[in-house]
DRENLUM-304612 format. One line per 4 residues: number of its first residue (from 1); for each residue x, y, z of N, C-alpha, C. Coordinates in Angstrom, 1 decimal. Layout:
REM DRENLUM-304612
NUM) X,Y,Z,X,Y,Z,X,Y,Z | ...
//
This chain:
REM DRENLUM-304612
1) -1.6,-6.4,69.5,-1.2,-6.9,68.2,-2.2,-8.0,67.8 | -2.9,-8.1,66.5,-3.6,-8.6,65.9,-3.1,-10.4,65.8 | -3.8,-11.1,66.1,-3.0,-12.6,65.6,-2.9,-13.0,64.0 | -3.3,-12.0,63.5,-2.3,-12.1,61.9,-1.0,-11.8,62.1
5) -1.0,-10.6,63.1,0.2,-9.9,62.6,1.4,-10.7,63.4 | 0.7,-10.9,64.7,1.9,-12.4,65.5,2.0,-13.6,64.7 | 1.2,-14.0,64.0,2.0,-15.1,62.4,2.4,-14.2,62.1 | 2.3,-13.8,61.4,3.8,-13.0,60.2,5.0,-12.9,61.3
9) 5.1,-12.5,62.4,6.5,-11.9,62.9,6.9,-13.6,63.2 | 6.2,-14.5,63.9,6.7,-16.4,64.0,7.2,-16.3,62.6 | 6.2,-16.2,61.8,7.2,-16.6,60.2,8.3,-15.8,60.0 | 8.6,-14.7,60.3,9.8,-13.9,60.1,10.8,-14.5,60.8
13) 11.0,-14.6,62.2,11.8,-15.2,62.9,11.9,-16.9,62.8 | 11.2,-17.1,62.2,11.9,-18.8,61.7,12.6,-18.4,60.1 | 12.7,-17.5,59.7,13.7,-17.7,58.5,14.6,-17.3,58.7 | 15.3,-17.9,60.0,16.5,-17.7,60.2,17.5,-16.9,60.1
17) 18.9,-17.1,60.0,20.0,-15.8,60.1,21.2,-16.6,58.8 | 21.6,-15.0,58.4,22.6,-15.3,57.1,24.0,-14.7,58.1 | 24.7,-15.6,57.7,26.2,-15.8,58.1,26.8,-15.7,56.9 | 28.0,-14.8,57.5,29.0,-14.1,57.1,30.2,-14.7,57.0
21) 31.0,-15.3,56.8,32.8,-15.6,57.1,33.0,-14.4,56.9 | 34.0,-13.9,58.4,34.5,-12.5,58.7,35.7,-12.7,57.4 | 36.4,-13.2,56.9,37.4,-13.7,55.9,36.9,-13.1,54.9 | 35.6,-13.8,54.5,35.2,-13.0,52.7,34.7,-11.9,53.2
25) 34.1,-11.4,54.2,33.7,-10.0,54.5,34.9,-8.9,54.3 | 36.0,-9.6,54.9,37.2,-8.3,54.8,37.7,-8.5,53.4 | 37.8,-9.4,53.1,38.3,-9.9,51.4,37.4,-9.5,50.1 | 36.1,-9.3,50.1,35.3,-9.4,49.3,35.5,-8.3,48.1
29) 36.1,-7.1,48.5,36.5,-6.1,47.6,37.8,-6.2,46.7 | 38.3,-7.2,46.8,39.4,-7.9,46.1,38.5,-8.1,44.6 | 37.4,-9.2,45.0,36.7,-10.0,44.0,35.9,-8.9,43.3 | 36.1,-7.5,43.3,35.5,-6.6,42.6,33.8,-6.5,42.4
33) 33.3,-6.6,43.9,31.8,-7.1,43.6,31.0,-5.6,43.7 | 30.1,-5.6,42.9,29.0,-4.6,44.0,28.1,-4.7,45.0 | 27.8,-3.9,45.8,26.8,-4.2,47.1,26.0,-5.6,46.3 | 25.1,-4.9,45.4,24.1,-6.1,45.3,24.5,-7.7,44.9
37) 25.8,-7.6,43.6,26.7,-8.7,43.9,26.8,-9.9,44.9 | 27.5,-8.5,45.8,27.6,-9.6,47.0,26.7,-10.2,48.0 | 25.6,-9.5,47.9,24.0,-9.8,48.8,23.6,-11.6,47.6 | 23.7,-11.0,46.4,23.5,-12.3,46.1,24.4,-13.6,46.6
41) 25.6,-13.4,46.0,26.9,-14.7,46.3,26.7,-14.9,47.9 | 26.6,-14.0,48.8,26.4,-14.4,50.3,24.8,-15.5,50.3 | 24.2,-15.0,49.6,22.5,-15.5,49.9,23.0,-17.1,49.3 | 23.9,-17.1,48.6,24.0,-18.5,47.7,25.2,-19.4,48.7
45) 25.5,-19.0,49.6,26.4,-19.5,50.2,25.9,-19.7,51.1 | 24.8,-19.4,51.9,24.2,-19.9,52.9,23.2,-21.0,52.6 | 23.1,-21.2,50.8,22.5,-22.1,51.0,23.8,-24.1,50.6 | 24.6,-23.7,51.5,25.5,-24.4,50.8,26.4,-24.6,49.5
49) 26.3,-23.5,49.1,27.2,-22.8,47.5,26.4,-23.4,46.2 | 25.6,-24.8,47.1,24.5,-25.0,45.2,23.2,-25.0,46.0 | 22.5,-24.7,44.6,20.9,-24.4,44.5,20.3,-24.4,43.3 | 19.2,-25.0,43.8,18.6,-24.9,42.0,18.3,-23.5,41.8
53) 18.4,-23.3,40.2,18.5,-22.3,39.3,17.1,-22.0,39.4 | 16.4,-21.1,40.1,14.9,-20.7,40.3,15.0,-19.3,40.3 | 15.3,-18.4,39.4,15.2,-17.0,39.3,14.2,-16.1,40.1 | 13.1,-16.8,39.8,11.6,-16.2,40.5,11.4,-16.5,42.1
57) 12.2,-17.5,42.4,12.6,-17.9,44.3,13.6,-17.0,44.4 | 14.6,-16.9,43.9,15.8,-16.0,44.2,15.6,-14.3,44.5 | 14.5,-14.0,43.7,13.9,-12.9,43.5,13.2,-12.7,44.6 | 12.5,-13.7,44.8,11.2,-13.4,45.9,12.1,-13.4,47.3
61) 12.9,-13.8,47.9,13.8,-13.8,48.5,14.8,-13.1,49.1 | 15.0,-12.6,47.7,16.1,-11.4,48.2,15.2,-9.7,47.8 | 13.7,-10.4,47.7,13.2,-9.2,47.2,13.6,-7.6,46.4 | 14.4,-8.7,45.4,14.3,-8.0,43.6,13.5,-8.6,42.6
65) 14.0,-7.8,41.7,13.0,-8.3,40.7,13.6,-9.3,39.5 | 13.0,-10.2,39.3,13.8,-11.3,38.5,14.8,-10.9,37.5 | 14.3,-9.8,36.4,15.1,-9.2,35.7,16.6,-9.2,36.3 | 16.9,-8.0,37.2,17.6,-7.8,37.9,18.5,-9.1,38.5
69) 18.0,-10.2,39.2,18.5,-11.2,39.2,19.6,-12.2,38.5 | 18.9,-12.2,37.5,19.7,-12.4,36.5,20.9,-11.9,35.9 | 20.3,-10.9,35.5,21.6,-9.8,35.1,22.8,-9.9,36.1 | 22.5,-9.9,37.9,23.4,-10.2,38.9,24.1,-11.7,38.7
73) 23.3,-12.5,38.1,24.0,-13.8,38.4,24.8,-14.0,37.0 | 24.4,-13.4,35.9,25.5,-13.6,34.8,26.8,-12.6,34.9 | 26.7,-11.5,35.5,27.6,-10.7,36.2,28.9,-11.6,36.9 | 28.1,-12.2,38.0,28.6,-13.2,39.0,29.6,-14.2,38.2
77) 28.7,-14.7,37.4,29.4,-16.0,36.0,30.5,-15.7,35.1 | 30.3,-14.6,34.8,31.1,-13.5,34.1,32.8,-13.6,34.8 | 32.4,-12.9,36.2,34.0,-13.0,36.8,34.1,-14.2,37.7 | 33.4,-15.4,36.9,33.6,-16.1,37.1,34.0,-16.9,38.7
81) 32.6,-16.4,39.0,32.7,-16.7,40.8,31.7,-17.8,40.9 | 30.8,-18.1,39.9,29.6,-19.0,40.2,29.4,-19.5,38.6 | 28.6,-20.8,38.3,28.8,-21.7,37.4,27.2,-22.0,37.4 | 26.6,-22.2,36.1,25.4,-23.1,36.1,25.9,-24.4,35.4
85) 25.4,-25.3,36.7,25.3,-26.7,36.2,24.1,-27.6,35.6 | 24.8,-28.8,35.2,23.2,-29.3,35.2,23.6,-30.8,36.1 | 22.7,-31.1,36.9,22.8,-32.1,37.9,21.2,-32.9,38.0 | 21.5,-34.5,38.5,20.4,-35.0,38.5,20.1,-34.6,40.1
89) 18.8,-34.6,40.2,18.0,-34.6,41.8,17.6,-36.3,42.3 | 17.2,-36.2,43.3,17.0,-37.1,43.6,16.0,-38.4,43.2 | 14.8,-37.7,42.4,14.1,-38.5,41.6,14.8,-38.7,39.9 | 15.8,-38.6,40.0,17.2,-38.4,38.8,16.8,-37.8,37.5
93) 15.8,-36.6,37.6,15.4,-35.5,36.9,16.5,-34.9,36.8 | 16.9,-33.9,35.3,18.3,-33.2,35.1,18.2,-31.7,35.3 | 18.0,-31.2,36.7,17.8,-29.8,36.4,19.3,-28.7,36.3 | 18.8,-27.4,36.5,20.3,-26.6,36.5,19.9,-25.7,38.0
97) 21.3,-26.0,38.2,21.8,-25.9,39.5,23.0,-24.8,39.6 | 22.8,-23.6,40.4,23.9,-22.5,40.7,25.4,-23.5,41.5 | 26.3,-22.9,41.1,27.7,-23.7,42.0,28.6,-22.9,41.8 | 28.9,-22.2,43.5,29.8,-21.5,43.6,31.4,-21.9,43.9
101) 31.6,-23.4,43.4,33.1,-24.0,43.6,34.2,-22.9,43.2 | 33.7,-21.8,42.2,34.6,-21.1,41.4,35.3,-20.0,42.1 | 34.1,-19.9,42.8,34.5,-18.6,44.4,35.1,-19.4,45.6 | 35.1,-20.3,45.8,36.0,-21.1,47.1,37.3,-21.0,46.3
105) 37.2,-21.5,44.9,38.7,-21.6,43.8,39.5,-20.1,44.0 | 38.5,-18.9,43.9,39.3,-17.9,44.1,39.8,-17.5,45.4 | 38.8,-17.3,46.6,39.2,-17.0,47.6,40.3,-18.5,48.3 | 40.6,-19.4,47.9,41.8,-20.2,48.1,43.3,-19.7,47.8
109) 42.3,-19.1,46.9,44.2,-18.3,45.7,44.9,-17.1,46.6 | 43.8,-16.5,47.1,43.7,-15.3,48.2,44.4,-15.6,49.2 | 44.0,-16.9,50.1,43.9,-17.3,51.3,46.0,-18.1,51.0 | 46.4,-18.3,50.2,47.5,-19.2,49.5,48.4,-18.0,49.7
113) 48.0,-16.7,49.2,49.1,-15.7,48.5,49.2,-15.0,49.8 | 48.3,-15.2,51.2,48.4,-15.0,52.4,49.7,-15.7,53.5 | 49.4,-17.2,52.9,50.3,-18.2,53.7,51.7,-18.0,52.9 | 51.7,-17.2,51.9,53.1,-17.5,51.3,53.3,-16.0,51.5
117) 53.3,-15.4,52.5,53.8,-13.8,51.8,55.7,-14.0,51.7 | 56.3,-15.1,52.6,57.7,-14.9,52.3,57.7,-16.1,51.1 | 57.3,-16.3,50.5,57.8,-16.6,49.2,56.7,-16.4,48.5 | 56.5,-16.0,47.2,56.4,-15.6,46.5,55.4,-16.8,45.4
121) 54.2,-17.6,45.5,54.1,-18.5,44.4,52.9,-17.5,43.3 | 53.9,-18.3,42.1,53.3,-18.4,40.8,52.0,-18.7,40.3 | 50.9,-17.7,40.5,49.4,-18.5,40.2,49.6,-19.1,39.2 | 50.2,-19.2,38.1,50.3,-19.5,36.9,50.7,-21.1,37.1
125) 51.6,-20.8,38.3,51.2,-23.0,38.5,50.6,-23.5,39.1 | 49.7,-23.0,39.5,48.3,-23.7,39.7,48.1,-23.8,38.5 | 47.1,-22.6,37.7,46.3,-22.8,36.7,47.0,-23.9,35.4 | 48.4,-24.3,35.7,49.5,-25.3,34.6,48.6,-26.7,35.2
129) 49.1,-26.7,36.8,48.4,-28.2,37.1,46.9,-28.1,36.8 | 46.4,-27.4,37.2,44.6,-27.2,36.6,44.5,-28.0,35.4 | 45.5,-27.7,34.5,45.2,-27.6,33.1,45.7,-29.2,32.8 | 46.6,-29.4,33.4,47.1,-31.4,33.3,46.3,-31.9,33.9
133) 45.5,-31.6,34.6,44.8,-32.4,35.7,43.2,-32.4,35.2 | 43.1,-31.6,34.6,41.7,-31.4,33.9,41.2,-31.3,35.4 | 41.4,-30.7,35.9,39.9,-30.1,37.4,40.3,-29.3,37.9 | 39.7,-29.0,38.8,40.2,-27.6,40.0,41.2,-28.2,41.0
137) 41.8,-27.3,41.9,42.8,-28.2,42.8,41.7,-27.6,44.2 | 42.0,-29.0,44.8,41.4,-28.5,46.0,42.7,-27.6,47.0 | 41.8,-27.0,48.4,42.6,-26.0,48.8,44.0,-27.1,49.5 | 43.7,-28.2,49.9,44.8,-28.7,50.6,46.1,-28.7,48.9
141) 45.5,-28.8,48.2,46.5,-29.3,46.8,47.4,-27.9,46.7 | 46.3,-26.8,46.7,47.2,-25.7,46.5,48.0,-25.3,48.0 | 48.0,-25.8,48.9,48.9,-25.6,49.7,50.0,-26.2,49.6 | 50.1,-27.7,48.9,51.0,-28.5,48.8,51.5,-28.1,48.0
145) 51.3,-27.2,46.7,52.4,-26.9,45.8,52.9,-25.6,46.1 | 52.4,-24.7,46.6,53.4,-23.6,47.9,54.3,-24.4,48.9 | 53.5,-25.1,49.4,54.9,-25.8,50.0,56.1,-26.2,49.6 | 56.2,-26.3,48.4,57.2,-26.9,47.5,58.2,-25.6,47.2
149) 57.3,-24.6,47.0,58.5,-23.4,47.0,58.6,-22.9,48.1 | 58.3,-22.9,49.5,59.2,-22.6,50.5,60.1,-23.8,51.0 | 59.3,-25.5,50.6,61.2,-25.8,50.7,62.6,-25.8,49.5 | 61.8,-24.5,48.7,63.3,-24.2,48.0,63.5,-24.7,46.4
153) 62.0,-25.1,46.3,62.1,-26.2,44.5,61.6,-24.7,44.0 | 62.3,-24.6,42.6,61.8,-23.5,42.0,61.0,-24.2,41.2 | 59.8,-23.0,40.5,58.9,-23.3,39.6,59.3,-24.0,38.4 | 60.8,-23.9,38.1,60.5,-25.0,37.0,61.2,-26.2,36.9
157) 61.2,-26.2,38.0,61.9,-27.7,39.1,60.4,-28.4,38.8 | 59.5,-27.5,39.7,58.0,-28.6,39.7,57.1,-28.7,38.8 | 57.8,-28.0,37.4,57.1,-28.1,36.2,58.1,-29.6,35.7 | 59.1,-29.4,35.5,59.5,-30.5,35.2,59.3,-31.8,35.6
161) 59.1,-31.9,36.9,58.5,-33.0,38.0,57.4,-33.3,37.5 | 56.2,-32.3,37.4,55.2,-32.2,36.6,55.2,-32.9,35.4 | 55.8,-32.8,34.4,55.9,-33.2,33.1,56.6,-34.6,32.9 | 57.4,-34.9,33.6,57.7,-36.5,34.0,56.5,-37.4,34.4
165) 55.8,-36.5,35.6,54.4,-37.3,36.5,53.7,-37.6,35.3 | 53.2,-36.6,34.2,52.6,-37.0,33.3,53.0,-37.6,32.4 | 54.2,-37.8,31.8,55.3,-39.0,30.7,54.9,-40.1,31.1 | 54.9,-40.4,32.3,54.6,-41.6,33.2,53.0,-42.2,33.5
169) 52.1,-41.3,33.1,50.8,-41.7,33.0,50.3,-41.2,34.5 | 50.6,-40.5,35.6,50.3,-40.8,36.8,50.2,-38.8,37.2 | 48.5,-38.2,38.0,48.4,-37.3,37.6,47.8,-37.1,39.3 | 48.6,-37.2,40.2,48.4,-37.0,41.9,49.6,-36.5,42.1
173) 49.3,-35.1,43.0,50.6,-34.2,44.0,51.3,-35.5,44.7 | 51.0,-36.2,45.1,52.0,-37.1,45.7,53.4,-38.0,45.4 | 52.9,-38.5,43.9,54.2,-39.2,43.3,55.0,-37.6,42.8 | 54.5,-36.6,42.7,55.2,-35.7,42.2,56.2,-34.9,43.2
177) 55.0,-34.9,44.5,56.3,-34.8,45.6,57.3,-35.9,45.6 | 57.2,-37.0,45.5,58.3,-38.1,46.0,59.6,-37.4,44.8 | 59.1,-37.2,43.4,59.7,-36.5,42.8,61.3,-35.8,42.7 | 60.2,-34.4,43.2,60.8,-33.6,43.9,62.2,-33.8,44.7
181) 61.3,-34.5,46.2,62.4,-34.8,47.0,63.4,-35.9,46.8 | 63.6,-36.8,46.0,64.1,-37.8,45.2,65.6,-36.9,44.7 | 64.9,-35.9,43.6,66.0,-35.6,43.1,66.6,-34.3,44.1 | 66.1,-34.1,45.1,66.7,-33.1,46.0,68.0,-34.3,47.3
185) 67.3,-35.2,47.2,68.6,-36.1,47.7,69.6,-36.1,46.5 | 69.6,-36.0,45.8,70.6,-36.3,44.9,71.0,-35.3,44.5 | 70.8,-33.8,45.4,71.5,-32.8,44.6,71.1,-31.9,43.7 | 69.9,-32.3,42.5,69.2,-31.1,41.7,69.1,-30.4,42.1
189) 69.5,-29.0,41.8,68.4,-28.1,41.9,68.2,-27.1,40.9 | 68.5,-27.9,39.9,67.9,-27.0,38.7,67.4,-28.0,37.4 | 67.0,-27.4,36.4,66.4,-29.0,35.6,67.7,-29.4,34.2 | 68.6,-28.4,34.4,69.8,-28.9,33.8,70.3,-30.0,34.1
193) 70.5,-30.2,36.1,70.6,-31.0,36.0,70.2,-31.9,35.9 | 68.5,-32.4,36.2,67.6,-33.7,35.7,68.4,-33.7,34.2 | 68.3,-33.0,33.4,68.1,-33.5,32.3,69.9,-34.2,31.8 | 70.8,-33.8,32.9,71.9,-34.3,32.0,72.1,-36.0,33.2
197) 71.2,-35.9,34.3,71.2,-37.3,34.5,70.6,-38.2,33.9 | 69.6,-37.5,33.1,68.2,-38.4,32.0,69.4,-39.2,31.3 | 70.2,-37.9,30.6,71.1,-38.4,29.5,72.0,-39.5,30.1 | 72.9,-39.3,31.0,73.5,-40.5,31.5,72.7,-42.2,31.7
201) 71.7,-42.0,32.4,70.8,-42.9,32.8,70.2,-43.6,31.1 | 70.2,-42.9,30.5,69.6,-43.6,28.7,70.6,-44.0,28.3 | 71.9,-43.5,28.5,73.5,-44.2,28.1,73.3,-45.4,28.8 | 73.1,-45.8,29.8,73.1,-46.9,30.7,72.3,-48.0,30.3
205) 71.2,-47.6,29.8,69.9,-48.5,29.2,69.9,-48.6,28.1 | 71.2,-48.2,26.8,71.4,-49.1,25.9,71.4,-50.2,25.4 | 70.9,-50.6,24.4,70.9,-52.1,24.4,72.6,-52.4,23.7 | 72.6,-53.5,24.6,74.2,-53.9,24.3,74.2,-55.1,23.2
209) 74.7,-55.4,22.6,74.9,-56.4,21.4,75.1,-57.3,21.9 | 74.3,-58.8,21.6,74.7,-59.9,22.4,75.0,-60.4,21.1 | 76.2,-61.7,21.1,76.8,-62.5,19.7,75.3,-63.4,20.0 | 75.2,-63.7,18.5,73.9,-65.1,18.4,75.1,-66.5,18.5
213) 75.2,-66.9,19.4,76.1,-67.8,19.9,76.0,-69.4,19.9 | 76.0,-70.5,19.0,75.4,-71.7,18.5,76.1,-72.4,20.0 | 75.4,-72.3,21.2,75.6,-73.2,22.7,75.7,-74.7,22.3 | 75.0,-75.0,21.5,75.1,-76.3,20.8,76.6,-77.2,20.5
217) 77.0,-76.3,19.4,77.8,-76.6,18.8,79.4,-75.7,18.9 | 79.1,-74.6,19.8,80.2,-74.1,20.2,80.5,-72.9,19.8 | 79.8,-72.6,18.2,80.8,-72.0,17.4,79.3,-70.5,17.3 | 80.4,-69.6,16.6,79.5,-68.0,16.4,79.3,-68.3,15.0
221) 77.8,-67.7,14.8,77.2,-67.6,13.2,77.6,-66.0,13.0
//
């Protein structure tokens, strides 16, 4: 063997190995990908889910052709598994940056509708808090609001909870669990009832009439 050709094989074997999570490997056909799809999203995940937006590196790389590239990653964008950002670098230049947060977002939803096969949760309250919260929920968040319906709060127990946390200015799973379990000491378990203690509790915080009373002189004006 020629010592060109022993460089080339050193350079082959220092470009390392692509790793798989056996997880998205058995899951991956959920996300409706194609072979080539997924050769991309895997190549972008090994580089820690962001990368700068270099079409012609990505190309050279995965040895396609840029065209093609592209078309794969707006595909990608499309079912909304990956995001172009724009982010400063470290000389605080603003370039655009691939970010696959969108694909952890979904395979979470996956991995959620796994932990809950005996109960049943509502994606649709996730994407509610998504939408008060203005951001994504991380995966511990989405587990905390499954947990809420296997101890027994229905969905529109923790919408209501929800909608108070917001009345109140305050937009963290935590005061919303205290919530929750607050009014589960007391018996709720539906939002009829919150709402006919609201009403008692506003009866209570009437303002009562005080006489304008002359302390002075003894007497009522």
């Amino acid at each position: 063997m020629s010592i060109k050709n022993t460089d080339k094989l050193i350079d082959f074997m220092k470009l390392g190995t692509i790793t798989i999570p056996k997880y998205i490997f058995l899951n991956y056909n959920k996300l409706n990908l194609t072979a080539e799809e997924f050769i991309v999203l895997i190549y972008l995940l090994n580089n820690n889910g962001v990368i700068i937006f270099n079409p012609k590196v990505i190309a050279q790389e995965l040895n396609l052709d840029v065209k093609k590239i592209l078309e794969l990653i707006n595909s990608l964008s499309n079912k909304q598994l990956l995001s172009i950002e724009l982010m400063k670098n470290k000389l605080g230049i603003t370039e655009e940056y691939i970010s696959c947060d969108l694909f952890y977002k979904k395979l979470s939803l996956f991995m959620m509708e796994e932990l809950n096969n005996d109960v049943k949760v509502n994606t649709n309250l996730f994407e509610l808090f998504e939408n008060e919260f203005g951001r994504t929920l991380s995966p511990m968040e989405y587990e905390i609001i499954g947990g809420w319906n296997k101890e027994g709060f229905s969905d529109e127990l923790i919408i209501e909870a929800l909608k108070e946390a917001t009345f109140n200015g305050v937009s963290n799973l935590r005061y919303i669990d205290k919530i929750l379990f607050e009014w589960k000491k007391k018996g709720y378990k539906t939002v009829l009832d919150v709402k006919k203690n609201n009403i008692k509790r506003n009866k209570k915080e009437e303002k009562i009439e005080i006489f304008d009373y002359d302390w002075l002189n003894g007497d009522d004006k």
